[in-house]
Each structure stands twice: as C-alpha cells, then as structure tokens.
N, C-alpha and C positions, 0 to 999 in steps of 0.2 A: 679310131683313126679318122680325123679330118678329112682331109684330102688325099688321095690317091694318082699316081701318073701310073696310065693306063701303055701297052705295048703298042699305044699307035704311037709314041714317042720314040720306039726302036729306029735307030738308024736315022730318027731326026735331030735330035738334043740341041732345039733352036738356043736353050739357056735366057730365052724372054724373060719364062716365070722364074729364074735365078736372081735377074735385075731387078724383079719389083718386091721380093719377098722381102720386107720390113724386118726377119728375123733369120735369114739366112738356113734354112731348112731344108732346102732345097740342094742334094749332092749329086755328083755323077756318080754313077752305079754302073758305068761301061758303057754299054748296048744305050742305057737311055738315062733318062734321071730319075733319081727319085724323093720322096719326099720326107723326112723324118716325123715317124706320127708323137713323136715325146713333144719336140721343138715347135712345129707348127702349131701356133694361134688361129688357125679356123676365118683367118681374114677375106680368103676368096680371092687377092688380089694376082695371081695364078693364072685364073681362068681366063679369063677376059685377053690374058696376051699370048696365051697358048694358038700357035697357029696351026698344029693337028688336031685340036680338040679332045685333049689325050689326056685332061685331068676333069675329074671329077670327088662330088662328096662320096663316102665308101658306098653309104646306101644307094647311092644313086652310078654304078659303075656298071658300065651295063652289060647283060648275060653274054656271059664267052669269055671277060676280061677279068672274073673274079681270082683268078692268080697273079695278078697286077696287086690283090691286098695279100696273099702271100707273100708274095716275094718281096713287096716292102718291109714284111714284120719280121720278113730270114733277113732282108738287108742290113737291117738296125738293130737287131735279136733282140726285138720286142713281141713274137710269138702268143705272149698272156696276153695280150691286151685284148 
C-alpha cells in the first residue's frame, strides 16, 4: 500500500489531495477519505496539500494510526495485500 490517510483526516475531508491526484485514487470513505492502495501510483503528490498532515507512506504511519491501513484494505477489500 502506498500511501495511507491517516484519522487526523476524520471530520476534515479538505479533498486537496483529491484535486492533485493525477489518477483519481482518492474516495470518500464517510468520516474521512481514503486512498485506493490498487489505483494509487506512489506519486506523493497528496502530501504536500494535505493540510492535517494525515497522509503518509504505509511504512511511515505513525504508531497509534496503524488501523488507518486497515481500514483502507476493509474499505477496498484488498485485505491480501
């Protein structure tokens, strides 16, 4: 999985990283958005407009936020990956 939106997104869903996403990966999920780990190209251009700072690469998601990549992989029932 790429990139990850993390639940400081909850209750914000500026939809920044929706405008820049080059491949449209980026869905509402409710509560917050989130990001399709199939669709997503790895481009990063996400980050930079995210104004909670509520996405990151998986590896890099930080401790307490790690059901941010579950709940992506229930959102898109991508699970295996």
């Amino acid at each position: 999985m790429p990139y990850v939106i993390t639940e400081r997104c909850v209750g914000q869903k500026d939809k920044s990283c929706v405008e820049v996403c080059p491949v449209d990966c980026i869905h509402d999920a409710g509560e917050q958005m989130m990001i399709d780990p199939i669709e997503c190209v790895d481009c990063g251009a996400c980050v930079p407009v995210c104004p909670v700072d509520a996405i990151f690469t998986e590896v890099d998601v930080p401790a307490g936020d790690e059901g941010s990549i579950t709940a992506a992989r229930t959102f898109f029932d991508t699970e295996s990956l």
